[in-house]
C-alpha positions as CSV (number, residue, x, y, z in Angstrom):
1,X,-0.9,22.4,1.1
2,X,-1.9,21.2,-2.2
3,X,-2.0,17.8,-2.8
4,X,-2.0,15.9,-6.2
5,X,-3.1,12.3,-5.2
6,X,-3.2,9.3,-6.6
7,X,-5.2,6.1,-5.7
8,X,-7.9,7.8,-4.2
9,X,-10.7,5.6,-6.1
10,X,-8.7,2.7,-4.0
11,X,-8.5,1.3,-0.6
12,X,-5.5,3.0,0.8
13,X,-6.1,6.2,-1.1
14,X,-9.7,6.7,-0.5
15,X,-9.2,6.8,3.4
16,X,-6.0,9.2,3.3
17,X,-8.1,11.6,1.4
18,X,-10.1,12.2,4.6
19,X,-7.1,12.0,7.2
20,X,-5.7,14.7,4.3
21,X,-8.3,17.0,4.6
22,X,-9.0,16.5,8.5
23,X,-5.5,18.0,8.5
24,X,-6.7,20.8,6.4
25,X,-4.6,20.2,2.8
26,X,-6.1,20.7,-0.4
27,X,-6.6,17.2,-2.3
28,X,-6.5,17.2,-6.5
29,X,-7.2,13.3,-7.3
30,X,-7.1,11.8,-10.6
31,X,-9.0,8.8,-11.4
32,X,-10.2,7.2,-14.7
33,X,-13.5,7.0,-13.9
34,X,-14.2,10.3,-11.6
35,X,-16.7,8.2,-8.6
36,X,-20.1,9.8,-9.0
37,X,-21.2,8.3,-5.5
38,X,-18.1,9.7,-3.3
39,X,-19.1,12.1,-0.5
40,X,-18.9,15.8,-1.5
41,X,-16.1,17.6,0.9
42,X,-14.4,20.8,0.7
43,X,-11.5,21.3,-1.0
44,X,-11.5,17.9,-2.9
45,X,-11.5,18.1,-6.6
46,X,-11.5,14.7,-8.8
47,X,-9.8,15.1,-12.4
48,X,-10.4,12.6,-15.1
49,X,-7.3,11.1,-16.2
50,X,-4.8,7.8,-16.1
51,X,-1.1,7.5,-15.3
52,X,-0.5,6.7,-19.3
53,X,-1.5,11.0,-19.8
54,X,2.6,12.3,-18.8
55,X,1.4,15.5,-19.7
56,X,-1.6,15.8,-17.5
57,X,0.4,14.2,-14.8
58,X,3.3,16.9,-15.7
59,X,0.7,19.9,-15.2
60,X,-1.2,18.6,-12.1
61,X,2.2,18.1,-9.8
62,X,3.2,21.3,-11.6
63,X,0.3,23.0,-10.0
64,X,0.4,21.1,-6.7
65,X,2.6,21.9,-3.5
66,X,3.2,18.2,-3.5
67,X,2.5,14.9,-4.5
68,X,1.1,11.7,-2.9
69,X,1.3,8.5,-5.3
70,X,-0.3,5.8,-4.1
71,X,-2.6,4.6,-6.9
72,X,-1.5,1.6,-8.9
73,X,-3.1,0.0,-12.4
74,X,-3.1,-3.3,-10.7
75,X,-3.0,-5.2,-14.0
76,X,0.0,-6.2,-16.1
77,X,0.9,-2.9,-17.7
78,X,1.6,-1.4,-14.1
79,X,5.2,-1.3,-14.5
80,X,5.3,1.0,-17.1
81,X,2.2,3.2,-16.2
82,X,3.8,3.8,-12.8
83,X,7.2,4.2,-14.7
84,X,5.3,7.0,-16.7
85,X,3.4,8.5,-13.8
86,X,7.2,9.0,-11.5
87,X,9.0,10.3,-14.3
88,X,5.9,13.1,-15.5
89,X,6.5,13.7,-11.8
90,X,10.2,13.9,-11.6
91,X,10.1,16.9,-14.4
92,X,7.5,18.5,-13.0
93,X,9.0,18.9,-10.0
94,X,12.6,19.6,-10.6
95,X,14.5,21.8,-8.9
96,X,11.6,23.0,-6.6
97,X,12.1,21.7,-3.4
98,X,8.7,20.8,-3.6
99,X,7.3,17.3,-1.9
100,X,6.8,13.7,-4.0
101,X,6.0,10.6,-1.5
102,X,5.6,7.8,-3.5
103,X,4.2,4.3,-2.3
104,X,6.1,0.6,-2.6
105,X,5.6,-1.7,-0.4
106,X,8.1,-4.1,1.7
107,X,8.0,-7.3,-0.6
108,X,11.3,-5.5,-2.5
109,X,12.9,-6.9,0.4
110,X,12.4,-10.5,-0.9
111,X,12.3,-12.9,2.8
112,X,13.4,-11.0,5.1
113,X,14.4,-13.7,7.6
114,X,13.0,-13.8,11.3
115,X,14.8,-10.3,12.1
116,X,13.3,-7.1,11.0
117,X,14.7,-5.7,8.1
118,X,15.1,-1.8,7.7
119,X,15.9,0.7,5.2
120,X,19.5,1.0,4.8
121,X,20.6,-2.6,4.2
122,X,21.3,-3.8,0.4
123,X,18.7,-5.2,-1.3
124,X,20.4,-8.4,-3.1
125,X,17.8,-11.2,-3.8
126,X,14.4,-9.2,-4.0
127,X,11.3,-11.4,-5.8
128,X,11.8,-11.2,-9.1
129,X,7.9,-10.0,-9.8
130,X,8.4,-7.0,-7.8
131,X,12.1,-6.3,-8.6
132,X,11.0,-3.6,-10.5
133,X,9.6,-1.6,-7.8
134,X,12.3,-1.5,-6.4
135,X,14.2,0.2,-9.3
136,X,11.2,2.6,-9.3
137,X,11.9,3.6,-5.5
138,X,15.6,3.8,-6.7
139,X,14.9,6.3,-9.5
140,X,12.0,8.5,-7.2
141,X,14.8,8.5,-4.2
142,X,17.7,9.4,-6.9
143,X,15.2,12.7,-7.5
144,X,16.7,14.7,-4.7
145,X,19.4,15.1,-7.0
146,X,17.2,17.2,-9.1
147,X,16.0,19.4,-6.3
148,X,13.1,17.4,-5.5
149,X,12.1,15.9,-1.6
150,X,11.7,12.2,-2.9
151,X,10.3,9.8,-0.1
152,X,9.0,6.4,-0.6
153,X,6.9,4.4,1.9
154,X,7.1,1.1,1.9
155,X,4.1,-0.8,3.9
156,X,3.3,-4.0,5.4
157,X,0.2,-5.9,4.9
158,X,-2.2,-3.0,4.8
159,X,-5.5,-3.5,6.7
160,X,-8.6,-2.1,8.7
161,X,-12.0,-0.3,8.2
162,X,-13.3,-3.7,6.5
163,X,-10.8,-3.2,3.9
164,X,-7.8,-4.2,2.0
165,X,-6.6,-8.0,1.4
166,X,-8.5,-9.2,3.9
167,X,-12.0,-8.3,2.6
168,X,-11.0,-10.3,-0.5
169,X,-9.8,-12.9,1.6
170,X,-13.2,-12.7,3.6
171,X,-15.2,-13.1,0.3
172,X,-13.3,-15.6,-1.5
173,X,-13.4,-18.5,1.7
174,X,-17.3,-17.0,2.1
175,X,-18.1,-18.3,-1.7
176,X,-15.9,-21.7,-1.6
177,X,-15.7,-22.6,1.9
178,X,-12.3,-22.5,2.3
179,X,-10.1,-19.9,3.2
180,X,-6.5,-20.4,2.3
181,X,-3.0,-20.5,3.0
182,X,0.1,-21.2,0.9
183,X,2.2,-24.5,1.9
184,X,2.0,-24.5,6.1
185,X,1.3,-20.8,6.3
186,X,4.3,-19.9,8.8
187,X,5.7,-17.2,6.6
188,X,4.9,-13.9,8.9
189,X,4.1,-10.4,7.2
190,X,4.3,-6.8,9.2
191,X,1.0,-5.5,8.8
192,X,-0.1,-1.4,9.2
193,X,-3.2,-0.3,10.4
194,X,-4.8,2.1,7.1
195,X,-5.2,4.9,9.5
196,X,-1.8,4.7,10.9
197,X,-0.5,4.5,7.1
198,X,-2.3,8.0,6.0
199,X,-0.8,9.6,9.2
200,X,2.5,9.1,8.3
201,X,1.7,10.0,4.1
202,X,0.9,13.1,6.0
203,X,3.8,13.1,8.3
204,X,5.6,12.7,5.0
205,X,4.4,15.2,3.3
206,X,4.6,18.1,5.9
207,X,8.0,17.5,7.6
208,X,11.3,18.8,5.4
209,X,13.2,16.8,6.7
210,X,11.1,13.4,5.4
211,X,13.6,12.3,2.8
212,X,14.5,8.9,1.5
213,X,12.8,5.6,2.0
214,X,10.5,4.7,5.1
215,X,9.2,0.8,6.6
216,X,5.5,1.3,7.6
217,X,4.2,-1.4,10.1
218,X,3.6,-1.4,13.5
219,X,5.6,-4.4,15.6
220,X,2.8,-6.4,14.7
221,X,3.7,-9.7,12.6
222,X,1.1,-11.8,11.2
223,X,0.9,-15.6,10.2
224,X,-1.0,-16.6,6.8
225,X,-2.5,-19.6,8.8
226,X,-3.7,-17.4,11.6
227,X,-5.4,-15.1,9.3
228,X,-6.9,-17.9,7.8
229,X,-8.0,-20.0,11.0
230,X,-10.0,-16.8,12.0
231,X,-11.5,-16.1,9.0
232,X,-13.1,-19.6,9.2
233,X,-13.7,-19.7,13.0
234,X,-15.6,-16.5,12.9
235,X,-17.2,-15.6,9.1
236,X,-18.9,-18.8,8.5
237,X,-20.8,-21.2,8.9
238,X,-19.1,-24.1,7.0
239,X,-15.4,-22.2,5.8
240,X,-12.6,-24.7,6.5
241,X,-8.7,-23.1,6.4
242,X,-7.2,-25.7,4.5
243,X,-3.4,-25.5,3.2
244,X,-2.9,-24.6,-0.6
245,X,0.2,-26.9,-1.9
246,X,2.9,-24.3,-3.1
247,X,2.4,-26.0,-6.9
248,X,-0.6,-25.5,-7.2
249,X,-0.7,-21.7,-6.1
250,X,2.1,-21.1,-8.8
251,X,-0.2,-22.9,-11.0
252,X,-2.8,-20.5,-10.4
253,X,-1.7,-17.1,-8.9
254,X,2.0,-17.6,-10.4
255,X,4.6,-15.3,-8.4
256,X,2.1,-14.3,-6.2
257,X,2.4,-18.0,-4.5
258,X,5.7,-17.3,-3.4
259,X,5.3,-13.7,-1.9
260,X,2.9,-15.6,0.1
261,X,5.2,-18.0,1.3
262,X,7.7,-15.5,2.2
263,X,8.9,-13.6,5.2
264,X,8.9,-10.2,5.6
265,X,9.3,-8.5,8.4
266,X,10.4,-5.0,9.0
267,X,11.6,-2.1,11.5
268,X,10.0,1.2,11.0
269,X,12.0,2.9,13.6
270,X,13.2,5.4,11.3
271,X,9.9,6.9,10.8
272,X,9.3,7.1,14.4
273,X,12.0,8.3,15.3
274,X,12.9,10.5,12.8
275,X,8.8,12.1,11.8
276,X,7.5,10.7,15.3
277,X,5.4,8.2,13.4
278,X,3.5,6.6,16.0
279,X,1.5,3.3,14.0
280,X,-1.1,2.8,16.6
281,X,-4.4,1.0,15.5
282,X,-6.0,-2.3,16.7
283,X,-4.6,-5.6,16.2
284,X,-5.1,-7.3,13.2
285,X,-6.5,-10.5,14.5
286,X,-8.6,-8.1,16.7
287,X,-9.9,-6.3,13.5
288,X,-10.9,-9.8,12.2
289,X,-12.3,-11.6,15.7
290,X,-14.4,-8.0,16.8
291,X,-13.6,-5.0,15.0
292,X,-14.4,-3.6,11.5
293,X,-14.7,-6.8,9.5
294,X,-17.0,-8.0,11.7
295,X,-19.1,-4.5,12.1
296,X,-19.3,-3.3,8.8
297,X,-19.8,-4.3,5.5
298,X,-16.7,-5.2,3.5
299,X,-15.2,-2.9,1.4
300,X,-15.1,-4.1,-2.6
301,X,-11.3,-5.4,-3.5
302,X,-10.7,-7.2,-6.7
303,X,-8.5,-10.3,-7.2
304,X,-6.1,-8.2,-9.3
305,X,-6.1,-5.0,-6.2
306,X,-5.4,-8.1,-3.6
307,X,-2.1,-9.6,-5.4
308,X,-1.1,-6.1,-6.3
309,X,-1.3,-5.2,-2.1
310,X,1.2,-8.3,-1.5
């Protein structure tokens, strides 16, 4: 298959490119600034473009077999870029039977509770600053009505290969000395390995049957205050993990405070059951204590790319 991708100057993206070509599809990604550094692979080809061009977007899902959004702005005008990018999409698309996977993530579901939340309940108190995600994943789902297999993935905390949150966690307790955690950091996240993540875009994209909305996380849940224990036990010398009072986060990272001090856990039975979805991947304490963090050096992840990830 062809695949129009986005996101693939990021994190996520950049590592499903390779899992997409391992698997032998054709990858189209647009980025605003085209890397000049990325390894040269068959049938990859980078286009020059942002999510703001609809008629760009328009021709380039037009000419694809399908189309992987997982590229975000990561700034305050993300709401209506990604509101462009789905609807360009949507009439590109329509009426084609053709593939769009789009990427949310499982904060829509606001805190979860202790019990793993899947796809099918009601949404009815999600966090306000991520409320409109979820009416994204509404509209891309509402699609199929216009001939179009819509799917939307929504992950847990995405991690591995010395990348994601973590890595800007790593660096921001490496240059003050203290890595944090909002209030008493018992609010537990589902986490999914990045490897694990691009097999089931790909499970996505190839099964026609993959239709509607998808939890991606492994049964792995993970603490704030763990991560943040083990950051300073094993990437210093002289990082503390210290509490950050719930004020003073909002003071300084706003809604993103809160997210942080929220639970959400989910099921993703219905991808394994349903595409045979199987998110295997180390740990991600293990990742942190011995694995790729430790190995390798950190991949680069901006303030605005972590609270985007959340």
């Amino acid at each position: 298959m062809k695949i129009f991708l986005t996101g693939g100057t990021g994190y996520t993206g950049g590592e499903t490119i390779g899992h997409l070509l391992d698997a032998g599809h054709q990858v189209v990604a647009i980025a605003r600034n085209v890397p000049t550094q990325a390894p040269v692979r068959d049938g990859l080809h980078w286009v020059e473009g942002d999510f703001a061009d609809g008629a760009l977007i328009e021709r380039l899902a037009r000419e694809a077999d399908g189309v992987l959004h997982i590229g975000a702005s990561h700034d305050a005008d993300m709401e209506r870029l990604d509101g462009i990018f789905i609807r360009a999409v949507g009439d590109a698309l329509a009426g084609t039977g053709k593939a769009f996977v789009s990427t949310s993530a499982t904060p829509v579901y606001g805190d979860t509770g202790p019990d793993p939340r899947d796809e099918h309940e009601p949404i009815n108190n999600p966090l306000p600053f991520r409320e409109w995600r979820m009416r994204h994943d509404n509209e891309v789902v509402g699609f199929a009505d216009r001939g179009i297999r819509s799917v939307i993935v929504r992950p847990g905390l995405i991690y591995g290969k010395a990348g994601g949150p973590l890595s800007w966690n790593i660096t921001r307790a490496r240059a003050t000395g203290k890595a944090l955690y909002v209030a008493d950091g018992r609010a537990a996240s589902s986490a999914v390995h990045v490897d694990a993540l691009a097999k089931l875009y790909i499970l996505a994209l190839e099964n026609d049957a993959a239709r509607g909305i998808y939890n991606a996380a492994s049964d792995e849940t993970i603490l704030s205050v763990d991560i943040a224990e083990t950051i300073a036990a094993f990437y210093g010398p002289g990082i503390v993990a210290e509490s950050w009072p719930l004020d003073e986060a909002r003071n300084a990272i706003g809604g993103f405070a809160d997210l942080s001090n929220t639970r959400c856990i989910v099921s993703s039975a219905r991808a394994r059951r349903e595409l045979g979805w199987l998110p295997v991947g180390p740990t991600v304490l293990s990742e942190l204590v011995g694995g790729s963090y430790r190995s390798g050096p950190l991949a680069p992840y901006g303030l605005g790319q972590a609270k985007a990830a959340q």
